[in-house]
N, C-alpha and C positions, 0 to 999 in steps of 0.2 A: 626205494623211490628215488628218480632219478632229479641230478637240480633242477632241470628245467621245467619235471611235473611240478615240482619245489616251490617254484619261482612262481607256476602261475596260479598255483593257489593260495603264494602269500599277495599276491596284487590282489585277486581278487577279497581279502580279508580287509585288506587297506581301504580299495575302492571304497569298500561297503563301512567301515566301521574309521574311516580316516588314519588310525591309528594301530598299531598291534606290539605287544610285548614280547620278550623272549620265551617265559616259562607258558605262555597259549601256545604259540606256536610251536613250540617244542610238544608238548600234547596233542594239538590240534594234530599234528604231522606224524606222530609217533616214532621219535629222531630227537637226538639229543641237541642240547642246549648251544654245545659246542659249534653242532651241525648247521643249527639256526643262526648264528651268531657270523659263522663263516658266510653263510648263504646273503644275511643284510648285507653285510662289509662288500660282498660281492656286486651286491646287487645296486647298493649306493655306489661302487666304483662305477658302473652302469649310467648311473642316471637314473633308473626307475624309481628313488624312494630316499627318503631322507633320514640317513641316519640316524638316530638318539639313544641316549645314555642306558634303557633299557632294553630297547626295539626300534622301531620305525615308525615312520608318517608318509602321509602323503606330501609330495615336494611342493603342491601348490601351496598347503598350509604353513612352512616349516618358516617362513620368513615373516606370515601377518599372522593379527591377532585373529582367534579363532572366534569367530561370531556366535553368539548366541544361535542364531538361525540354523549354523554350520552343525550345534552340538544339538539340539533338539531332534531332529532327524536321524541319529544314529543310538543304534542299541535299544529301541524304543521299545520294546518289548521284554528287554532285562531292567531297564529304568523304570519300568509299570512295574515289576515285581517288587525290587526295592520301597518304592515310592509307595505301594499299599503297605508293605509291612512297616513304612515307617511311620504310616498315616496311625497306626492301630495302637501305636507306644499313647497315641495324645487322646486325652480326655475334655471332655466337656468342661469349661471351667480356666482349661490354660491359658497360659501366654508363653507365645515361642516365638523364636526367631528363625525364619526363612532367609538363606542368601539365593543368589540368584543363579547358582547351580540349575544345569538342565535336566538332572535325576530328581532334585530339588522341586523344581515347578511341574515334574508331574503326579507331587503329591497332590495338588489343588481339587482335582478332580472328586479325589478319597475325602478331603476335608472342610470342603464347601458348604458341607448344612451342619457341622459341627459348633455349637456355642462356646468359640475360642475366639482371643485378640492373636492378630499377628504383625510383628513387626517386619518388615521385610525393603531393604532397597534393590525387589529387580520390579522393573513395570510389567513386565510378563505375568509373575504371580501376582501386582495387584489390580492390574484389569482382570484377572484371571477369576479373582474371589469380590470383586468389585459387584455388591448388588446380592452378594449372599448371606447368610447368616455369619460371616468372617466378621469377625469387629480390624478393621484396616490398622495398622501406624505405619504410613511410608516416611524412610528416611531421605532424608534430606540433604541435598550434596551437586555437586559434576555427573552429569549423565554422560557415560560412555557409552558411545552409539553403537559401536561393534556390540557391546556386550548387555546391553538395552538394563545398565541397571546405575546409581548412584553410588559416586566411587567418593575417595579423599576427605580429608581433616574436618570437617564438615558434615559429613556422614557418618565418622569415628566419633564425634562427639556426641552424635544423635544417641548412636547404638549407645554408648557408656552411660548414658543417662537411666537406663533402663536394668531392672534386673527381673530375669526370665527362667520359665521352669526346665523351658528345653529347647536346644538350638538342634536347628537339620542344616547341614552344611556338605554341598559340593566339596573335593581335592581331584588336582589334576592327576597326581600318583604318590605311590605308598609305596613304604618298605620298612623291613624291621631296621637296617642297618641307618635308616636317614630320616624316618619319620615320615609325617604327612609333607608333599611340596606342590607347589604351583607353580604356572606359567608366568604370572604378572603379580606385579610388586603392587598393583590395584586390590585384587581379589585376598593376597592377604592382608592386608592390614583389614579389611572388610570382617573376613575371616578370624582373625585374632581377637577382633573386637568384642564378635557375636559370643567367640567362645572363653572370652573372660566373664561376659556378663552373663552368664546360662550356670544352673545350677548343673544340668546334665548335657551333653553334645553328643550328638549321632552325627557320624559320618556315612555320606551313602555315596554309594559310587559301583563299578561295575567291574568283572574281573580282570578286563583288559588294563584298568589300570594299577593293579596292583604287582610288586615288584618292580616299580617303574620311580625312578629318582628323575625330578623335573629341575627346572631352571632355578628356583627358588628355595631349598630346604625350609621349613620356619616351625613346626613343632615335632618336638622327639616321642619317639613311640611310649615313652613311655605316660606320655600324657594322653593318648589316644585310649577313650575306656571302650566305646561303641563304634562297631561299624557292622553296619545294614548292608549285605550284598545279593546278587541273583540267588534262585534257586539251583541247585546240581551243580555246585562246583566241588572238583576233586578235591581229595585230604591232604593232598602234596600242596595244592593253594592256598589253601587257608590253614593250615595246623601251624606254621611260623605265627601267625597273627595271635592263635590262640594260646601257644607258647609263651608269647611275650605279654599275656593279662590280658588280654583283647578280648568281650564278650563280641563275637562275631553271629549276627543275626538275621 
């Protein structure tokens, strides 16, 4: 395959999904990693796309925060998978913590007539389960408007006051060598919070961002026990995760 068929079917993966990794594309393409790697570097020389530490973005995103709005509309058909299987871990009876993860909020659907409490600071999930058999606790804090949820020391003391049977938590990218990481210095301490006070933590997220080290590092793999991802990803994707104690679900 030549770079230019190359080139316009990695725009078109970005177009659609904002984001793309090295090791998809290098599958997606059937073309080594190498290949991929030269092809971004190329193609950021270009203009068309903005470089990152594991793949690429789109150049409109690479400078602002990524809006909730922005992240709800993509992969939403890999975020339903996730988001039911992780609906299925929780029983009648719990108390769990939701953060305001986009894979995150479309568990509400799966768990709206379930007789659980949830603590949660994004307003998406709690308009979301607002009026249903959800017993609500929204935290309390700074709302960031990009990210439509309660951020800061304020909201970290909310969460710490609580202790929960099981936390479902968004990450922007994963990897064995660096852990879980995010974009913003918001979303972890958020993050952090939920997952000291949770007896158990599911991470859910989708395959695009795994193998992917973000702006932030802040927990090592080896404290990561769960992580919920699509259905039909190859053994080359996930067998590092399951190598390093990862129940991968």
């Amino acid at each position: 395959m030549s770079y230019p068929t190359r080139k316009h079917k990695i725009l078109e993966l970005i177009e659609k999904n904002d984001s793309v990794e090295v090791p998809f594309l290098a599958e997606y393409l059937d073309t080594s990693e190498i290949t991929i790697r030269r092809d971004l570097n190329r193609m950021a020389t270009e203009g068309l796309v903005y470089r990152t530490h594991g793949g690429a973005m789109k150049i409109s995103l690479a400078t602002a925060p990524v809006a909730f709005a922005q992240k709800v509309v993509a992969n939403v058909a890999a975020k339903k998978e996730v988001a039911l299987k992780a609906a299925q871990l929780i029983s009648d009876g719990d108390v769990i913590f939701l953060d305001c993860g986009s894979t995150v909020f479309e568990m509400c659907e799966f768990i709206k007539n379930k007789s659980i409490k949830v603590v949660t600071n994004s307003l998406p999930v709690a308009f979301a389960l607002a009026g249903s058999a959800v017993q609500l606790n929204f935290v309390g804090g700074e709302i960031d408007a990009e990210r439509q949820a309660a951020h800061g020391q304020m909201a970290v003391e909310h969460i710490s006051r609580y202790r929960v049977q099981k936390a479902f938590l968004g990450f922007d990218g994963i990897s064995v060598a660096n852990g879980i990481s995010a974009n913003s210095e918001k979303e972890v301490e958020i993050t952090k919070a939920m997952y000291d006070c949770a007896s158990e933590t599911y991470f859910l997220g989708v395959s695009q961002k795994l193998n992917s080290d973000k702006y932030l590092p802040f927990l090592e793999i080896e404290k990561v026990k769960n992580l919920i991802l699509e259905n039909k990803l190859s053994e080359s994707l996930v067998k590092p995760y399951i190598s390093a104690g990862i129940e991968v679900i």
